[in-house]
C-alpha positions in Angstrom: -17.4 3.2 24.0 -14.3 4.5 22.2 -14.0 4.7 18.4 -10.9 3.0 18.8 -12.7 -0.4 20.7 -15.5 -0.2 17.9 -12.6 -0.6 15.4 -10.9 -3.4 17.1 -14.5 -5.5 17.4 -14.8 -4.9 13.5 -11.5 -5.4 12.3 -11.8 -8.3 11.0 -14.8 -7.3 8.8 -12.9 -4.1 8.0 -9.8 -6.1 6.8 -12.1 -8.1 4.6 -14.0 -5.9 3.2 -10.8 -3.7 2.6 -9.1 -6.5 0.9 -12.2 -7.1 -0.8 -12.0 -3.3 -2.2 -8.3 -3.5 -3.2 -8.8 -6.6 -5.1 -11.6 -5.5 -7.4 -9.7 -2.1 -7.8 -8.3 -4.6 -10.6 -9.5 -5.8 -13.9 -12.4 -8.5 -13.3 -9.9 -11.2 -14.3 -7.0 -10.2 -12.4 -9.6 -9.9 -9.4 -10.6 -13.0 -9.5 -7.4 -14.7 -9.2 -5.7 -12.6 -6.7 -9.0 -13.2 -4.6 -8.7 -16.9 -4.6 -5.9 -18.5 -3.4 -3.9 -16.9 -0.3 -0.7 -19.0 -1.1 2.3 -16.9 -1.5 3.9 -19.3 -4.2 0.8 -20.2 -6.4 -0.5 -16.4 -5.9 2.5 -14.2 -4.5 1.1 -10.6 -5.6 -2.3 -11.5 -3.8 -0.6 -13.1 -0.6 1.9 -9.8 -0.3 -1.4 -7.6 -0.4 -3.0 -9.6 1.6 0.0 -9.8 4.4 1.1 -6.4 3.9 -2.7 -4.7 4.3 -3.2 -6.9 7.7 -0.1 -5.7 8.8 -1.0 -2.2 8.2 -4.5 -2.5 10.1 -3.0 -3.9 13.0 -0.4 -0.7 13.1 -2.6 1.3 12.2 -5.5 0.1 15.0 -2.7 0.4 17.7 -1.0 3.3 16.9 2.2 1.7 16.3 5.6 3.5 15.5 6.5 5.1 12.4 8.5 3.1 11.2 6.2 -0.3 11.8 3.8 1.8 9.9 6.4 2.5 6.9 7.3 -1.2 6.5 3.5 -2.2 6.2 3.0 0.1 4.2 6.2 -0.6 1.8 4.5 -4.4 1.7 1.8 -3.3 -0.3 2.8 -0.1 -2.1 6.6 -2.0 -3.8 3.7 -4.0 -5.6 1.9 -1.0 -7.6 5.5 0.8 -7.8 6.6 -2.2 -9.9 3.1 -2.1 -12.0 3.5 1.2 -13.4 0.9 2.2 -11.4 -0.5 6.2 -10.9 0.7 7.4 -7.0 -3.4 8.7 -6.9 -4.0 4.6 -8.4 -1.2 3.3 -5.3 -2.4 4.8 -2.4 -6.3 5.2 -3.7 -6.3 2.0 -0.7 -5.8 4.2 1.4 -8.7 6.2 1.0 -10.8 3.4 0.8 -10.1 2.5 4.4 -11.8 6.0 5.1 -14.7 5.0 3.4 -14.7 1.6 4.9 -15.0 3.0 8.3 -17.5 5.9 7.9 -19.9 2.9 5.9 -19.4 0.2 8.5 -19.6 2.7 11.6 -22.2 5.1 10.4 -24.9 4.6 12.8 -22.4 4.7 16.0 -20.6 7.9 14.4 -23.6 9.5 15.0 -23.1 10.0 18.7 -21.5 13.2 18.9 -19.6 11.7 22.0 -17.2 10.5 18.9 -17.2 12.8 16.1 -13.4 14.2 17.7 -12.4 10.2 17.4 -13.3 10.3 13.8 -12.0 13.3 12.5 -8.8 12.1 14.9 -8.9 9.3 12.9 -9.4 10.3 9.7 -6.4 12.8 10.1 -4.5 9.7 10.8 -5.5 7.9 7.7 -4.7 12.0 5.7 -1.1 11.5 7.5 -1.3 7.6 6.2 -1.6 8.6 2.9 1.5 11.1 3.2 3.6 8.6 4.1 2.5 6.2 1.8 3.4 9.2 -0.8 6.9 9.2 0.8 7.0 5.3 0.5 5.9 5.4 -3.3 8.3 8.1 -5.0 11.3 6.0 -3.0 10.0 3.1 -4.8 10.1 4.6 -7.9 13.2 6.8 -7.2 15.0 2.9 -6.4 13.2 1.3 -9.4 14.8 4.3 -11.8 18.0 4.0 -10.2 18.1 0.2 -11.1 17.2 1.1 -14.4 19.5 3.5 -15.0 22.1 1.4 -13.9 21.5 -1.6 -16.0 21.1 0.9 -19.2 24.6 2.4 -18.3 25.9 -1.3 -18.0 24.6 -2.0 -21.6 26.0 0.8 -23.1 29.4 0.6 -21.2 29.3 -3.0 -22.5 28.4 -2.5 -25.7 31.3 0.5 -25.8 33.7 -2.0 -24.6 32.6 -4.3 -27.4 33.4 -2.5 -30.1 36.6 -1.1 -28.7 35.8 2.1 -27.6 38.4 3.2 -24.9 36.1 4.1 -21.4 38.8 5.7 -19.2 38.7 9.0 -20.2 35.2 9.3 -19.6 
């Protein structure tokens, strides 16, 4: 049996327990809430997670093209880019998926048959990580750039207000 069949009959336990992970990454409160309700109005930061980490599985699980791959990833990453979050805090996921696997495949990664498969795999999930990187600093390069923006619109504004003649600079 292939590493990559044993991953597709646990998937759904992966996903779960992944989820699972992500979610209590968070402050016990904030856990609890994002945990309980799947509805993308009542709970829209716990339903894009949730969406955007299934997504990435299924890519992920059948090698699907980069750009697939990106977009998943960019579902769940725009989130922590928004929250001020660390890159190491943002893609720590990602790592726990590594984790995940070893835990709930330990006993058939013990064949030698697959120890390739796995470190195939977990180069994957390295190369995962890279892009998610990539997919992170544009985030925050975008979010910035908004910033920026609106500050130069203030200013320019308030410029304008008090007279200030803008088109010699």
């Amino acid at each position: 049996m292939t590493l990559t069949t044993l991953l597709s009959q646990k998937k759904a336990l992966i996903l779960d327990r992944w989820l699972q992970g992500i979610f209590e990454s968070y402050p016990p409160e904030t856990a609890v809430f994002l945990k309980k309700d799947g509805n993308r109005f009542d709970n829209p930061v716990g339903y894009r997670i949730s969406q955007g980490i299934r997504s990435l599985l299924e890519a992920f699980l059948t090698d699907a093209d980069i750009d697939e791959v990106r977009a998943s990833l960019d579902e769940v990453i725009r989130i922590w880019a928004v929250q001020d979050f660390s890159p190491a805090q943002a893609l720590a996921f990602i790592f726990l998926l590594k984790k995940l696997i070893r835990d709930e495949l330990a006993a058939e990664l013990k064949d030698a048959r697959l120890s390739q498969e796995c470190l195939d795999l977990e180069s994957r999930i390295d190369g995962l990580a890279l892009l998610g990187f990539e997919v992170f600093m544009k985030r925050r390069e975008k979010l910035y750039e908004i910033r920026v923006s609106e500050f130069r619109d203030r200013v320019s504004g308030l410029l304008r207000s008090k007279g200030v003649d803008l088109s010699n600079l």
